[in-house]
VMD Tcl script that draws the C-alpha trace (Angstrom):
set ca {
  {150.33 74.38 128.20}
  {153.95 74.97 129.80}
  {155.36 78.55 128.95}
  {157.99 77.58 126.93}
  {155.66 75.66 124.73}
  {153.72 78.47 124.90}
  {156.71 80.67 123.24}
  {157.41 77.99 121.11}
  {154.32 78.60 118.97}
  {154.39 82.21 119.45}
  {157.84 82.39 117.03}
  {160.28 82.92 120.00}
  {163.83 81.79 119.25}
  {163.94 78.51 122.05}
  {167.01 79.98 123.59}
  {165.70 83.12 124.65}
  {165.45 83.67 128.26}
  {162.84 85.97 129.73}
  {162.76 88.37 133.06}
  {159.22 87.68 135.32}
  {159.06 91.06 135.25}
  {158.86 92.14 131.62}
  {156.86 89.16 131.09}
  {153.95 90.21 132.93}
  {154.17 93.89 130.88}
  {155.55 92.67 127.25}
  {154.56 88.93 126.65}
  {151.23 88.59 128.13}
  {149.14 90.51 125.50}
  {150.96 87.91 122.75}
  {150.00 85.53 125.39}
  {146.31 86.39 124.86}
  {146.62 87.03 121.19}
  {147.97 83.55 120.79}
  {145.52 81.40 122.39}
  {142.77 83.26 120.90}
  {144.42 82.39 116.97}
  {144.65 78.83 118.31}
  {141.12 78.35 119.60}
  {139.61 79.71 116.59}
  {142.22 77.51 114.40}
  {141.03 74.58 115.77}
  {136.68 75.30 114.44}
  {136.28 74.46 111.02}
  {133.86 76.67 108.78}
  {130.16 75.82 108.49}
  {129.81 77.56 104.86}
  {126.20 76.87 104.20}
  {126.54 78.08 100.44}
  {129.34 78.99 98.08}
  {129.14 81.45 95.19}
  {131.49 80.84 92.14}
  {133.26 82.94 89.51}
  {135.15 82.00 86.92}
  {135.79 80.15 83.39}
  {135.34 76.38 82.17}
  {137.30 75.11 84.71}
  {134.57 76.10 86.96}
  {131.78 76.34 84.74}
  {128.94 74.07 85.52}
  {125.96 74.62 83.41}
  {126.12 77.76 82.27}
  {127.53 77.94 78.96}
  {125.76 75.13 78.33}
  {122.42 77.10 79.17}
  {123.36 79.54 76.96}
  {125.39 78.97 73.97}
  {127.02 75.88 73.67}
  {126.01 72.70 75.83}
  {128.70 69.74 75.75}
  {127.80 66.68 73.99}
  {128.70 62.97 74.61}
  {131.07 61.47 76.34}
  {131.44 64.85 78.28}
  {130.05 63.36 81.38}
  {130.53 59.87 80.88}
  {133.07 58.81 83.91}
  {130.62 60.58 87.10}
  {126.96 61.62 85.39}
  {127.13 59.55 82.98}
  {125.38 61.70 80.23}
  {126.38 65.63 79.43}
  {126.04 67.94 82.57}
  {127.31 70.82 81.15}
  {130.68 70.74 82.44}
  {133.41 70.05 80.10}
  {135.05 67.57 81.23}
  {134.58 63.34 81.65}
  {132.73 63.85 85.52}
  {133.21 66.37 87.99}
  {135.37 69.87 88.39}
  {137.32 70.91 91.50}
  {134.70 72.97 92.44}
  {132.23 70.13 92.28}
  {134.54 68.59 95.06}
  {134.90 71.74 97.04}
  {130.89 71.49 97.38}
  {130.98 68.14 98.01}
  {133.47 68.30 101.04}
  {130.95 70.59 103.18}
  {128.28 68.59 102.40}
  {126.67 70.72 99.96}
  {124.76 70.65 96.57}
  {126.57 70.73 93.61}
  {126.16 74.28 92.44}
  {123.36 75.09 89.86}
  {124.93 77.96 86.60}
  {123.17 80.93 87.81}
  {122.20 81.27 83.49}
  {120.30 77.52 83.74}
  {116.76 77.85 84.24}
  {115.81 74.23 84.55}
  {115.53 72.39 87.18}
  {118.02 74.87 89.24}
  {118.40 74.99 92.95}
  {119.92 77.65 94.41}
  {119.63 77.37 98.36}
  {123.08 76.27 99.26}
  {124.87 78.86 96.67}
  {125.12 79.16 92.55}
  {128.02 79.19 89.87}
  {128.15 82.27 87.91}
  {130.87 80.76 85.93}
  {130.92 80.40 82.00}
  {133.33 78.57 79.64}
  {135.74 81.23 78.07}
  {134.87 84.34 80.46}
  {137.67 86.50 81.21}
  {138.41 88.99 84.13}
  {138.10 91.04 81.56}
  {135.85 92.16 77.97}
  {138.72 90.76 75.56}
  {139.19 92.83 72.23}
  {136.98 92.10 69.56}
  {139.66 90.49 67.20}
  {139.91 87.83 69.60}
  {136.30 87.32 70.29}
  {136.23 86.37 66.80}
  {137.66 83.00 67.60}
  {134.51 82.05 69.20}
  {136.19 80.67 72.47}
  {135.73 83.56 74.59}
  {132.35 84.51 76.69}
  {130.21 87.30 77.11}
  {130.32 86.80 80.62}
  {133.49 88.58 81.66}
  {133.68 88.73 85.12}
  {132.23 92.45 85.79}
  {129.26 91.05 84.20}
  {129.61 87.76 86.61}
  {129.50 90.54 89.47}
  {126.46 92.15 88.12}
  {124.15 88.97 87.66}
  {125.49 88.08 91.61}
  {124.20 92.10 92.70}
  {120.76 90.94 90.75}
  {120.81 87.88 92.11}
  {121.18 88.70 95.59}
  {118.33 91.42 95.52}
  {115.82 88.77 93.14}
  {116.16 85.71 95.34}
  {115.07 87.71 98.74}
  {111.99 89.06 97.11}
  {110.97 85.90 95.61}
  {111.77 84.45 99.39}
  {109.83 87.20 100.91}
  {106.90 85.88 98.44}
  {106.71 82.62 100.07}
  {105.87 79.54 98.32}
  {107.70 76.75 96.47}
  {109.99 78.93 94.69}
  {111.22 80.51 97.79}
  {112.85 77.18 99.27}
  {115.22 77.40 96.21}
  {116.76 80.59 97.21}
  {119.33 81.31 99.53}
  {118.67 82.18 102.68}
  {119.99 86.04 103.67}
  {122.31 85.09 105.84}
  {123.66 82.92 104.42}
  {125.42 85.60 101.62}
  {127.45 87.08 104.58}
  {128.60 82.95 105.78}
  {128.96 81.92 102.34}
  {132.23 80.82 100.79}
  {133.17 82.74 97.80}
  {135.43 80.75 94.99}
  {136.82 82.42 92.03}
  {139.11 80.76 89.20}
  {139.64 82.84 86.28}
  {142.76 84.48 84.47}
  {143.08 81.70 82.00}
  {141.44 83.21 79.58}
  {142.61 86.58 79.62}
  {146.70 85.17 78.60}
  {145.54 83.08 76.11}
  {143.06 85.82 74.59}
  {146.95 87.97 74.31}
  {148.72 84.65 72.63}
  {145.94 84.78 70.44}
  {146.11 87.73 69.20}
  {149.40 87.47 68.31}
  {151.17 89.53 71.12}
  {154.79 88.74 72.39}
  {155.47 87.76 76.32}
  {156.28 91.03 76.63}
  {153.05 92.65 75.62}
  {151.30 90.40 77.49}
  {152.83 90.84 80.50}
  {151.90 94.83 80.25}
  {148.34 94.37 80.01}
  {148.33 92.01 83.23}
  {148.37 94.87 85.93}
  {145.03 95.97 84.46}
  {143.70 92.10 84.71}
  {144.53 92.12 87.83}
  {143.39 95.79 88.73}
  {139.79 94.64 86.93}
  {140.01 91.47 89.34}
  {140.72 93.51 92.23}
  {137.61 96.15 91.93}
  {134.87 92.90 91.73}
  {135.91 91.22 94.42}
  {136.09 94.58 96.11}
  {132.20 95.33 95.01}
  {131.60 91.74 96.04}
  {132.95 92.24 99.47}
  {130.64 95.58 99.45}
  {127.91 92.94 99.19}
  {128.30 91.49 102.16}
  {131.31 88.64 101.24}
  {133.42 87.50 103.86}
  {135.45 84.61 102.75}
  {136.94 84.36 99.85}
  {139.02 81.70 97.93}
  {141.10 82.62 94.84}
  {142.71 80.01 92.62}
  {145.84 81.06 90.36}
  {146.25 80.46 87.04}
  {147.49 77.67 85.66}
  {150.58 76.19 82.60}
  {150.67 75.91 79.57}
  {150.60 72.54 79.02}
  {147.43 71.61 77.73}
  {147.23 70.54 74.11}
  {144.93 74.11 72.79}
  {147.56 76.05 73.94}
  {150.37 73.90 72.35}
  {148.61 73.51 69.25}
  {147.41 77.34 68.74}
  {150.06 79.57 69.59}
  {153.04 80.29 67.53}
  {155.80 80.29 70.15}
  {156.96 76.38 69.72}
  {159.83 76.67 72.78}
  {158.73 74.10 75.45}
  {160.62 72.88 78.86}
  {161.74 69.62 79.58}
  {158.23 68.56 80.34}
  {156.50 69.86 77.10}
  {155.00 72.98 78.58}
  {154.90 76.40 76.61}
  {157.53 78.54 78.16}
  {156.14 81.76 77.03}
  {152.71 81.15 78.58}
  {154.82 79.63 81.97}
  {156.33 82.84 81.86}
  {153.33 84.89 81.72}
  {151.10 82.93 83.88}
  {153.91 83.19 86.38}
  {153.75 86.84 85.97}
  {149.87 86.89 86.28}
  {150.09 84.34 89.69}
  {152.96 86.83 91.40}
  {150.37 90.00 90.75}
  {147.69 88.30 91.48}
  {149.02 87.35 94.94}
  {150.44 90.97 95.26}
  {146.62 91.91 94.98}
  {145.59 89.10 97.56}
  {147.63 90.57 100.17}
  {146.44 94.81 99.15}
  {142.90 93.02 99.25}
  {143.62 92.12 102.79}
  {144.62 95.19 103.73}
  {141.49 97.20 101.80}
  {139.06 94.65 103.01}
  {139.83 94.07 106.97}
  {136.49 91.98 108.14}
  {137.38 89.60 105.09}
  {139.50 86.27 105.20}
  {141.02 86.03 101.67}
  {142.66 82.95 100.73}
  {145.32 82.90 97.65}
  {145.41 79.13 96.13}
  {148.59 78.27 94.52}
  {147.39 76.01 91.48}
  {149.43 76.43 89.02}
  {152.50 74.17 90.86}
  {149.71 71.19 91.58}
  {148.50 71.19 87.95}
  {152.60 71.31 87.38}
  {153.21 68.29 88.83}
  {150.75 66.62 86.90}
  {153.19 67.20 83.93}
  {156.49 66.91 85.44}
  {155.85 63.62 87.61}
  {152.39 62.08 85.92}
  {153.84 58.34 86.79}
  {154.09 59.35 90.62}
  {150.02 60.62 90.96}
  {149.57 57.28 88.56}
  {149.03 59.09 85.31}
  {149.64 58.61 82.18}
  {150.11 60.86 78.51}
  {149.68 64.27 80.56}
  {150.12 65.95 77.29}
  {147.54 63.88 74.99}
  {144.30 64.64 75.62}
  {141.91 61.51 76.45}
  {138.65 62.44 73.90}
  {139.61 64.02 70.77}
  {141.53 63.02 67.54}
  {144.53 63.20 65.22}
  {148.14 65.13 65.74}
  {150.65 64.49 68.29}
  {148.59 65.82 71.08}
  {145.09 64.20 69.88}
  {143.50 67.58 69.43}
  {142.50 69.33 66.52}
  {141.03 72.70 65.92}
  {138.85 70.94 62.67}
  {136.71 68.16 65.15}
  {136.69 68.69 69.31}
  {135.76 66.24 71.35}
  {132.21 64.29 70.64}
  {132.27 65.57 67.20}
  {132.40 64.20 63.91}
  {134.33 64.98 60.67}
  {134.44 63.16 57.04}
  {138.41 62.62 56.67}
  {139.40 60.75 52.97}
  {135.69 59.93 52.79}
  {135.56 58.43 56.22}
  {133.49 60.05 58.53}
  {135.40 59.94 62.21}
  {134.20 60.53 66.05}
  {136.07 62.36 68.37}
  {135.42 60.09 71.07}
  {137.46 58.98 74.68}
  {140.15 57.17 75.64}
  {139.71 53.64 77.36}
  {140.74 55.20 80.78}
  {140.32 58.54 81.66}
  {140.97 57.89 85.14}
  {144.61 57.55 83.98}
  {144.67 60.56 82.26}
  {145.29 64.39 83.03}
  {143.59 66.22 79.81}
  {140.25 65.27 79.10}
  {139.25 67.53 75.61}
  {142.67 69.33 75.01}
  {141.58 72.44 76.90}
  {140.36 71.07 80.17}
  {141.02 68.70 83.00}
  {139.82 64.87 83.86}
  {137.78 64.53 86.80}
  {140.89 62.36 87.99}
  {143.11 65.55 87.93}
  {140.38 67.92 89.54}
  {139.76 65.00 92.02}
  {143.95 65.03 92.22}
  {144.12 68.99 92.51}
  {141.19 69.34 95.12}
  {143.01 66.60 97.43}
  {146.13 68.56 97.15}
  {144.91 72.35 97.64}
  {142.01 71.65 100.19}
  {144.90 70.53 102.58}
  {146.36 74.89 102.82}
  {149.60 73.30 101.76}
  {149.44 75.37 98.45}
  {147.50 78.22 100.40}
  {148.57 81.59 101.62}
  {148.16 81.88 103.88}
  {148.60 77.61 104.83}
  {144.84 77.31 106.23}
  {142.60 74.00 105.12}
  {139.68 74.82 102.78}
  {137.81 74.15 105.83}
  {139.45 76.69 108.16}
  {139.50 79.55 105.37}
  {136.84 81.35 107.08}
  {138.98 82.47 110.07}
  {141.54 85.47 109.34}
  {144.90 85.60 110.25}
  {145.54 87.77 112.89}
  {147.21 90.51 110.78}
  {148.19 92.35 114.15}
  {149.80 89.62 115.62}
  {151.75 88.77 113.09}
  {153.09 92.28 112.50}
  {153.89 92.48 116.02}
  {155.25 89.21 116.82}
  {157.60 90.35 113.64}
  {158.53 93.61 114.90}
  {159.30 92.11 118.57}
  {161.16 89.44 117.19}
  {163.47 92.18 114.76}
  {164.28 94.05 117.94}
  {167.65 94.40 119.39}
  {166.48 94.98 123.26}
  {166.86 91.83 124.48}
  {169.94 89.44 125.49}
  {170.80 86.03 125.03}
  {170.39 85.07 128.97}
  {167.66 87.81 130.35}
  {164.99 89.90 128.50}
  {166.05 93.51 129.25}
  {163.80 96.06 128.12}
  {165.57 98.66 126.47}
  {163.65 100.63 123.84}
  {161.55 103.38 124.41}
}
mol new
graphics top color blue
foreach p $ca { graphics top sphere $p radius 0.5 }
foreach p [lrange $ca 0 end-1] q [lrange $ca 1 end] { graphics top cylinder $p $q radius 0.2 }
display resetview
């Protein structure tokens, strides 16, 4: 690779001219530096298991294990038949298994038929980062499973599935290899939740905004005790609008933009995603063996809303299964139920193409969108920093970058020939 080439990648303005000299001394280490950062960039990660945290848009059997298990036509575009995710077929994280060529992962809380070699989902429809009030448990749509409690059945798990493996026999070939928690990719998408649970309950913007430094404080401290665990590579999704129907239909703010999105709940969530990424980057600082990667979801599930017709969707505001009102959602029958209306009874049943759709049940996401969102975000364009989901193993060279900053805000060198000048 030519020097100037060389430079090129390094950040160096192209004009600037450099003494031998001084080169030897004060470019070389960069020199180094930079090769190393491009070797490594160029080996994809082997993660031989991923561990998930999160809400419904994550959740893959475990609410359904629990509490509430989905009923046709969740299922119906990919399983064909309920597999306890709420939606038609498959989630983004589904797809995020799928690309290393992994399992798709079993709820941690399902105790049939689970595998969990290759990694588990400790994610549960309507968990929070954090315990929500109990006025606003009483709607019945939020979880036990909060995400400290999330981190506490992981810290079980990890402990249970060695000693069972240590035991030998068919059991132990379901668990997870030890090393593999340190190599592991860890996912989390959660936040959701915790802004609706303050809509809910009747605060204003305002007073939701003020309890989001403790959300994201509470988010902070698990992945910390995660990372104390032995995690290494994490991958955190934002939040996302307010444009799906539950959140149109339920809260009392009625202002929308020009797309039909709830511009109180854009404003918050926008408030949640800027912490959340101010957190990202302490994280990285607190947690220096650890390759953090912040996911900016939010603006791909935007784009959904504002430019459906150029993704090839259709009614991104109506949700595909459900029935009656202007969104086809209703609080009185969800999707796959039934209610008696004028002496009729009615189902709450699909649409005739989901594959066109965005919203599936008026809360969650088609497996068309997830499929959409995955393609988009597993590319690092909406990543900070811009690695693929299969690079986001390596960490950026925090050093490097802080140097190569600093050398490129000093004033000791010339247009024509580097001249060292500062002591």
């Amino acid at each position: 690779m030519c020097f100037s080439k060389l430079m090129s990648l390094m950040g160096f303005p192209s004009t600037t001219k450099f003494n031998n000299l001084n080169v030897s001394f004060l470019v070389l280490p960069f020199i180094a530096i930079t090769i190393l950062n491009l070797v490594l960039a160029t080996k994809g990660c082997n993660f031989p298991a991923i561990f998930n945290f999160g809400d419904s848009n994550s959740d893959t059997g475990g609410l359904a294990a629990t509490l509430l298990a989905p009923t046709p036509p969740y299922g119906e575009t990919y399983f064909h038949r309920p597999s306890g995710r709420f939606s038609d077929g498959r989630l983004i994280i589904d797809f995020i298994a799928q690309s290393f060529g992994l399992p798709y992962l079993s709820a941690y809380l399902d105790s049939l038929g689970t595998n969990f070699s290759h990694g588990a989902n400790f994610a549960t429809a309507g968990s929070t980062i954090r315990l929500p009030p109990s006025i606003i448990r009483m709607h019945g749509r939020f979880s036990p499973f909060f995400l400290d409690v999330q981190y506490t059945q992981f810290r079980d798990f990890k402990s249970r599935t060695q000693l069972i493996r240590s035991q030998g026999g068919i059991s132990a070939t379901l668990m997870p290899k030890e090393e593999y928690f340190a190599k592991a990719l860890y996912t989390f998408d959660i936040g959701q939740n915790d802004i609706t649970a303050g809509f809910l309950g009747n605060m204003t913007v305002q007073q939701v905004n003020t309890s989001v430094p403790d959300i994201v404080k509470s988010f902070s401290a698990n992945v910390k005790n995660i990372y104390d665990l032995g995690a290494r590579s994490f991958w955190i999704h934002n939040t996302g609008p307010g444009c799906i129907p539950f959140i149109l239909v339920n809260v009392l703010s009625t202002e929308t933009d020009s797309y039909g999105c709830l511009k109180a709940y854009n404003d918050v969530a926008q408030y949640f995603n800027h912490r959340l990424k101010e957190a990202v980057v302490q994280l990285r600082k607190d947690l220096p063996l650890a390759a953090i990667t912040y996911v900016d979801v939010y603006s791909v599930k935007y784009s959904l809303f504002r430019s459906p017709k150029k993704y090839g969707f259709e009614h991104p505001l109506v949700a595909c299964c459900g029935y009656g009102g202007e969104y086809n959602y209703s609080s009185i029958v969800g999707c796959g139920g039934t209610t008696e209306i004028n002496g009729t009874k009615v189902f709450a049943g699909s649409c005739e193409k989901p594959s066109v759709r965005v919203i599936w049940d008026g809360i969650h996401y088609t497996e068309a969108a997830n499929k959409f969102i995955f393609d988009k975000i597993s590319t690092g364009a909406f990543s900070d920093p811009p690695l693929p989901l299969n690079m986001s193993c390596h960490r950026r060279s925090h050093d490097f970058i802080s140097a190569q900053e600093n050398f490129l805000n000093m004033k000791c060198y010339d247009s024509h020939v580097f001249i060292q000048r500062c002591s």
